[in-house]
LUMPATOR-988086 format. One record per residue (C-alpha): residue in three letters; x, y, z. Coordinates in pm, whole numbers, plus 32768, in hexadecimal, padded with zeros to 4 digits. Each point is the difference from the previous one (the first is absolute). Example, Ala and Ser with C-alpha at 12.3 -4.5 7.8 and 13.67 -1.06 7.14 Angstrom:
2
Ala84CE7E3E830C/Ser808981587FBE/
REM end
This chain:
355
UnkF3DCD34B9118/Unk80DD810F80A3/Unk7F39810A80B1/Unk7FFE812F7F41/Unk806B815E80BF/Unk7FAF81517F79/Unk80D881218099/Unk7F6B81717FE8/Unk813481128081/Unk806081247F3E/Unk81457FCE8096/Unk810A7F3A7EFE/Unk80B97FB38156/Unk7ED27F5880C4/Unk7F867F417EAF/Unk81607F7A7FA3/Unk803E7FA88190/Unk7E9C7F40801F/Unk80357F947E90/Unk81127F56805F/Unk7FB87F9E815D/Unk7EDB7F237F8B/Unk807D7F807EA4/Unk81227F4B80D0/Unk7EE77F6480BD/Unk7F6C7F937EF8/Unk7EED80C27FAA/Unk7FAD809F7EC9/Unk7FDC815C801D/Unk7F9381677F26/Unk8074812E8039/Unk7F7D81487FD4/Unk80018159801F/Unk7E9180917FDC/Unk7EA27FCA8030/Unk7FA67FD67E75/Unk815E7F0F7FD2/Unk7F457F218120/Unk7EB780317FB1/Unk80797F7F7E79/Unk80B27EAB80D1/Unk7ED77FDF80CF/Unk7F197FF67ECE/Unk80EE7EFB7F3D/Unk80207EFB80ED/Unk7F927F9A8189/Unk80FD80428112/Unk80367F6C814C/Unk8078811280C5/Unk7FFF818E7FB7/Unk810F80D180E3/Unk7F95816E7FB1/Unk8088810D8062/Unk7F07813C8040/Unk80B881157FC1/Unk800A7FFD7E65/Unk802680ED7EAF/Unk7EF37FC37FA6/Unk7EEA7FD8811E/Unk7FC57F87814F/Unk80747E878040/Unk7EBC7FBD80EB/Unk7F11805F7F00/Unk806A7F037F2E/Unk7FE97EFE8124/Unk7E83807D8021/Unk7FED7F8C7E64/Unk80A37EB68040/Unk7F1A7FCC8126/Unk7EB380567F71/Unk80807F167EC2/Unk7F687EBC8032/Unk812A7F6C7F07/Unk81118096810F/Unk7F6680288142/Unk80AC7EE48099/Unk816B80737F85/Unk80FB803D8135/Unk8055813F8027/Unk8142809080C1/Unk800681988019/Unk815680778013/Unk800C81868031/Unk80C0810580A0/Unk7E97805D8066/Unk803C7F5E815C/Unk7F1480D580E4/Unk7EFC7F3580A9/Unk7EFF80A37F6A/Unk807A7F9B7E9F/Unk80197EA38095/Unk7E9E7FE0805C/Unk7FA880AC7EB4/Unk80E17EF67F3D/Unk7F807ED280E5/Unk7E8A807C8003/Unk801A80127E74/Unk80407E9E7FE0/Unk817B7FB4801E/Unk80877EE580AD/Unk8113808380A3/Unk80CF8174800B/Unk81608021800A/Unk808A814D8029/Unk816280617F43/Unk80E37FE28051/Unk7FED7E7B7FCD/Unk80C17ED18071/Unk7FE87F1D7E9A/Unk80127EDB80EE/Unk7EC0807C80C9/Unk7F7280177EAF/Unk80247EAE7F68/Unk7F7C7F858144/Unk7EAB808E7FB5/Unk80087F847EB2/Unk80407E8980B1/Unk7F12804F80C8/Unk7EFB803B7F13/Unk80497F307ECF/Unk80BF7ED380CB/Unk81927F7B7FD0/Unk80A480847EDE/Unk80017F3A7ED2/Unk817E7FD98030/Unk7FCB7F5F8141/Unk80E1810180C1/Unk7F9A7FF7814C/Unk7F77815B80A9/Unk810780EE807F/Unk7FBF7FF1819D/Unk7F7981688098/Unk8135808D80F1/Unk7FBC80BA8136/Unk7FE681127EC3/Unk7EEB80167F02/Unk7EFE802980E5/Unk7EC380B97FE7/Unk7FC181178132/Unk7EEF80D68058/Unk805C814780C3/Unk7F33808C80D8/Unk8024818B8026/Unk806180C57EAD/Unk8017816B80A2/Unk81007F7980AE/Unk814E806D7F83/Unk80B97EF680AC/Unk7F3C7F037F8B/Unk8010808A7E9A/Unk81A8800F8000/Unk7FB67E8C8097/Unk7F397F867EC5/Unk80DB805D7F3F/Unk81377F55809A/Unk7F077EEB7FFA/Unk7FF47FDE7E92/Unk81917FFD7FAE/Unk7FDA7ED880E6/Unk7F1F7F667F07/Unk7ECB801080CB/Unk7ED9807C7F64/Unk7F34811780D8/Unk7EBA80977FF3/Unk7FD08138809D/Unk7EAB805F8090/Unk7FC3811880F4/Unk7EDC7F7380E2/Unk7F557EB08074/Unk7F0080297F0C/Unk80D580087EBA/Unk80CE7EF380B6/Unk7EDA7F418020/Unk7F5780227E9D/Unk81687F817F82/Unk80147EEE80E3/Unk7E9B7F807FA9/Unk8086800B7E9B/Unk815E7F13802A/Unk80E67F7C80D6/Unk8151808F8076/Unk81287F4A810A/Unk801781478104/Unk7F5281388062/Unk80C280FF80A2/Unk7F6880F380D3/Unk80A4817E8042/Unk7F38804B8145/Unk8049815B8000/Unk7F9C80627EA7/Unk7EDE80FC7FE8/Unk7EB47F8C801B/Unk804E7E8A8041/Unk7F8D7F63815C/Unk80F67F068063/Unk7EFA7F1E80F4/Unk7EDE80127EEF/Unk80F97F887EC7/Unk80B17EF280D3/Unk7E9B7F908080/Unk7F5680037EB6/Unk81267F417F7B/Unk7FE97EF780D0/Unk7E727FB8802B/Unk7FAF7FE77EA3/Unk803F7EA77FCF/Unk80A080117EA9/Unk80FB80FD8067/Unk804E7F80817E/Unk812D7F377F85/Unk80C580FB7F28/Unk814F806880F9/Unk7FEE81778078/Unk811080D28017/Unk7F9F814580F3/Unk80E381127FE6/Unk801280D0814E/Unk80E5806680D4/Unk7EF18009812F/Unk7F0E7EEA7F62/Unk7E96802A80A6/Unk7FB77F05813A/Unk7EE37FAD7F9F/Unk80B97F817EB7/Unk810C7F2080A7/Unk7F577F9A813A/Unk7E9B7FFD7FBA/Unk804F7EBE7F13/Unk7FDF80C67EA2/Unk81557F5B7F92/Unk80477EAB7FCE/Unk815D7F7D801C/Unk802E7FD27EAF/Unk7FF0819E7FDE/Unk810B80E68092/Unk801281758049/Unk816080D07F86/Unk80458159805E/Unk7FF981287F11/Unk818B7FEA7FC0/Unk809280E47F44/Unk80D27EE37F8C/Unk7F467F3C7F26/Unk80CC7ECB8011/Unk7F557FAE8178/Unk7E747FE67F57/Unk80B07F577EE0/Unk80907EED80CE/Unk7ECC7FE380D6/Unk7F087FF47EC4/Unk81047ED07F5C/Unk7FC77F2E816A/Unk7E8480277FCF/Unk80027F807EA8/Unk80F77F0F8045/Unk7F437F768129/Unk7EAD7FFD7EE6/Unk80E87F557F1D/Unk803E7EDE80E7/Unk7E967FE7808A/Unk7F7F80107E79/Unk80DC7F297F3C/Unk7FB680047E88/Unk80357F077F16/Unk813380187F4A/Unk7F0A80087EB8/Unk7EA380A78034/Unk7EF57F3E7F70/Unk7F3A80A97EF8/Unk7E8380808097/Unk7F1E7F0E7F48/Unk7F35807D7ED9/Unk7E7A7FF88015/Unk7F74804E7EA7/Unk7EAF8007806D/Unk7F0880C57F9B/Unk7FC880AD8152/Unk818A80208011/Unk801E80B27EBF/Unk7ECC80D88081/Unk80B28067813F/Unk811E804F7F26/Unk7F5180F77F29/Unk7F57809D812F/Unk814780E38021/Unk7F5580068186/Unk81447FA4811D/Unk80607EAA7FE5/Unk7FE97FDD8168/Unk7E7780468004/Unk7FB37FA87E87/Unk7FA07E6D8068/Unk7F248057810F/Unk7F3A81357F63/Unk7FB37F7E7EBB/Unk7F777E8880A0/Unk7F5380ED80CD/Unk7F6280BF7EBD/Unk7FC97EC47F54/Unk7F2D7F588142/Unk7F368154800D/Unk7FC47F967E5C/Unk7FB07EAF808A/Unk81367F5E7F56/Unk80EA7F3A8079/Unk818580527FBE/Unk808E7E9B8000/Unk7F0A7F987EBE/Unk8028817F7F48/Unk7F9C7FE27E87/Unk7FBF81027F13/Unk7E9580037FFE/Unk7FFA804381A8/Unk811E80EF7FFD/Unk7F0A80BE7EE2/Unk7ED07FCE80E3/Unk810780A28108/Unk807B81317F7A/Unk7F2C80FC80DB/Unk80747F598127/Unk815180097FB8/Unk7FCC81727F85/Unk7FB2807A8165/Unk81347F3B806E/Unk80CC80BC7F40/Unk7F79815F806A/Unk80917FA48172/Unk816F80017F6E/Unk7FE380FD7ECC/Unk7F48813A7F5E/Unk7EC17FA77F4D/Unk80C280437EAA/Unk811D7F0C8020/Unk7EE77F1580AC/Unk7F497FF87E9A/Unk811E7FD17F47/Unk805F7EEB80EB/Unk7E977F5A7FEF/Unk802280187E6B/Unk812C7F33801C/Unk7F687F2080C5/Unk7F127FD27EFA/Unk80F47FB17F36/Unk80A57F1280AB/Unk7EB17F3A800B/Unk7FDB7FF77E8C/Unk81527FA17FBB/Unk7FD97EFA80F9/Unk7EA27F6B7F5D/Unk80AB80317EB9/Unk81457F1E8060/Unk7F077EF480AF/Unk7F357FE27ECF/Unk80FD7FD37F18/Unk809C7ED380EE/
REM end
């Protein structure tokens, strides 16, 4: 059966350009224009794959995600956000919410169908994946007050790379806990950002330590390029005035990521766990990179164990994984979330007994 694709843009031009993009891939895919037009497609038939956009007629495109979430019957759905909305802290809000990955417009339809691969495995036609150029890459920038950096972004994008703003180390670090990107380029003298401290913070926290820096400084701090806070796979580029310089050195860097991180021509599709405790973490709407380890931790305090989750110890559970919730989210969205949960474990005792 061919995955199907639901596409949620008010724009005619983004829905006939993805429309198309992914029907010649093989994939069958609906298209529409509103929240109530999807909400009618999501209620006549299961879809694969929802690419929403969050800026819509008719509402906002991430309270909808929080619905599909909290639904047991669509909580494990792929989402892709695809928004002008491209500050980070519309990012985190879209990532946080439940989405599996944000794509700010404008969009590279080739970057696209590569997260749908990603996601749902090869296309049905058997096309292989179009290969990521030194374009299409994701990029956090470090240092929003910045001006320079700002004009930079957005000379960036027209190069098909997709940037995130932020204007400190701690929204660059809340986004970074929340998904990956290829670069993170640094503007040392923007206000209120401390070269040494981003550069070291970067590179001790394990996760982050082997993402390429790009420092831009025309008098870089010693403590920076001498004290050992760059690796040789990062490079510093002065604040030209000419763009094309900090261009050409941000292409080597990816390049030289490129070659040390080949991907396969065809990305494999991220297997599919239907447990229980998967579809659980799922409806949690808590970060994906902490949803695992806080709710096995909730369930141990419950005295269950996450591996053998049914719906009679996920009920026994519920307090537990109550006061999980109320570490990521108000106390109203956390009983909202907990009442989904609730359903989820009577939908899942209902399925089992009628097996």
């Amino acid at each position: 059966m061919y995955p199907d694709i639901l596409i949620l843009d008010d724009s005619l031009t983004v829905r006939t350009d993805l429309q198309s993009a992914l029907a010649a891939a093989g994939y069958r895919v609906t298209a529409c224009s509103s929240m109530v037009s999807a909400k009618q497609e999501l209620d006549r038939r299961p879809f694969a794959l929802i690419i929403l956009d969050v800026v819509l007629p008719d509402g906002d495109g991430l309270d909808l995600l929080r619905e599909l979430k909290a639904a047991p019957e669509h909580a494990a759905m792929r989402v892709i956000v695809l928004s002008t909305e491209s500050e980070v802290k519309s990012r985190v809000r879209g990532l946080a919410t439940g989405a599996d990955e944000y794509v700010g417009k404008p969009y590279d339809p080739s970057y696209i169908l590569r997260c749908v691969r990603r996601f749902l495995g090869p296309s049905p036609t058997g096309q292989p994946t179009p290969e990521r150029g030194v374009g299409e890459r994701k990029i956090l920038a470090i240092g929003a007050r910045s001006t320079y950096l700002t004009v930079l972004a957005e000379r960036l994008r027209l190069d098909r790379h997709d940037v995130t703003l932020t204007y400190s180390l701690e929204e660059a670090s809340q986004f970074l806990s929340l998904t990956s990107v290829d670069c993170v380029v640094v503007d040392a003298a923007a206000p209120g950002i401390d070269a040494d401290e981003v550069c070291r913070r970067l590179k001790v926290t394990s996760s982050w330590s082997t993402i390429p820096v790009l420092l831009l400084s025309d008098a870089p701090p010693a403590s920076v390029v001498g004290g050992g806070l760059l690796s040789p796979q990062d490079a510093v580029a002065s604040r030209s005035t000419n763009l094309t310089s900090v261009r050409a050195k941000l292409r080597e860097l990816l390049r030289q990521r490129s070659s040390d991180h080949k991907r396969p021509a065809v990305e494999q599709p991220v297997p599919r766990d239907n447990s229980l405790f998967t579809r659980l973490v799922a409806t949690s709407g808590i970060p994906s990179t902490q949803a695992r380890a806080t709710l096995d931790r909730a369930l141990m305090q419950a005295g269950v164990q996450s591996h053998n989750l049914t719906p009679e110890t996920l009920e026994a559970a519920l307090s537990a994984v109550e006061r999980a919730f109320l570490a990521f989210m108000t106390p109203e969205e956390a009983r909202w979330r907990i009442k989904a949960v609730a359903a989820l474990a009577r939908l899942a005792r209902s399925r089992r007994d009628r097996e």
